[in-house]
N, C-alpha and C positions, 0 to 999 in steps of 0.2 A: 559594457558594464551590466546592462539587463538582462542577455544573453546570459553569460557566465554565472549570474546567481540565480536566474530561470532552470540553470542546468543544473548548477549544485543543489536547489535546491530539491528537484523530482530525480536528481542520478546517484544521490548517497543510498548504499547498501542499503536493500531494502525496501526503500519506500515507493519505488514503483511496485512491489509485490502487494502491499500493504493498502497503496490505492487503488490497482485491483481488486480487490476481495473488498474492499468501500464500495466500488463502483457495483458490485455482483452485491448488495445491502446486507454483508456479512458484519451486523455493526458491533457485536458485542468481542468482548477481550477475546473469549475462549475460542469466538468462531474466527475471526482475527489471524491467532493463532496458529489453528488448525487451516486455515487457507494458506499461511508459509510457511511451508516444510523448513524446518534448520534454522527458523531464528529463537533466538534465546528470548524469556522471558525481561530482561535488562535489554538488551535493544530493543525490543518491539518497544516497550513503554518508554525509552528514549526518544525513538521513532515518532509517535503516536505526538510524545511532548515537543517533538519539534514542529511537525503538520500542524497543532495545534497554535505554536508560538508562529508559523508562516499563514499563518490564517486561512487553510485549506482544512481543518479537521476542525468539530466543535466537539467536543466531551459532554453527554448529559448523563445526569445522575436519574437513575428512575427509584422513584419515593418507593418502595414497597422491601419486604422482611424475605431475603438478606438483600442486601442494595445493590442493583444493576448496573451497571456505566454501560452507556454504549455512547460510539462513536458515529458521527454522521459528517457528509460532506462539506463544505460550506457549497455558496455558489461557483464562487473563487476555485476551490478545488474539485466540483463540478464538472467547471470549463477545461477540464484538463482531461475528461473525457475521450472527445476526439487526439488530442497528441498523445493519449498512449494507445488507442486504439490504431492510431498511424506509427506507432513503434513496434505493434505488438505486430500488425500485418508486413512491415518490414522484416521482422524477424524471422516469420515464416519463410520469404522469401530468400535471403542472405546468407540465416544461421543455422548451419547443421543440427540435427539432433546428435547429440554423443553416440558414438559405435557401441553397440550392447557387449561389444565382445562375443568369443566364440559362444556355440552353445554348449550346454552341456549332454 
């Protein structure tokens, strides 16, 4: 049972890219973002609202004109450091790069 919701919760679309770019303190929406190619504006902030709701993301408002959100780790989602760093070195190893196709 711990397994299975340890998985679902860091293997839904996404959100290991997302804590990626957390871990590399890319904490604001826009830098967020722009660290994962091809997610839309509606998942990332779904994304963002779950990490938050599984107590691995904190939201803070930064007081100043116009108002900042940025996102920070918890400790919780910290610790989660090394297992994606041991997924990301697996990968290397394992998963192909895609074939570029011919050249032109």
């Amino acid at each position: 049972m711990r397994f299975h919701t340890a998985i679902e919760m860091i293997g839904t679309r996404w959100t290991g890219a997302i804590l990626r770019a957390l871990f590399t303190d890319q904490c604001r929406y826009a830098q967020i973002k722009a660290a994962v190619p091809g997610v839309s504006d509606t998942m990332l902030a779904q994304r963002l609202r779950e990490l938050q709701r599984d107590g691995l993301v904190e939201r803070h408002v930064v007081p100043v004109t116009p108002v900042q959100v940025e996102y920070r780790l918890t400790p919780k989602g910290r610790d989660l450091e090394p297992v994606l760093d041991a997924i990301i070195a697996w990968s290397h190893t394992w998963i192909p790069l895609p074939d570029p196709g011919p050249a032109s």
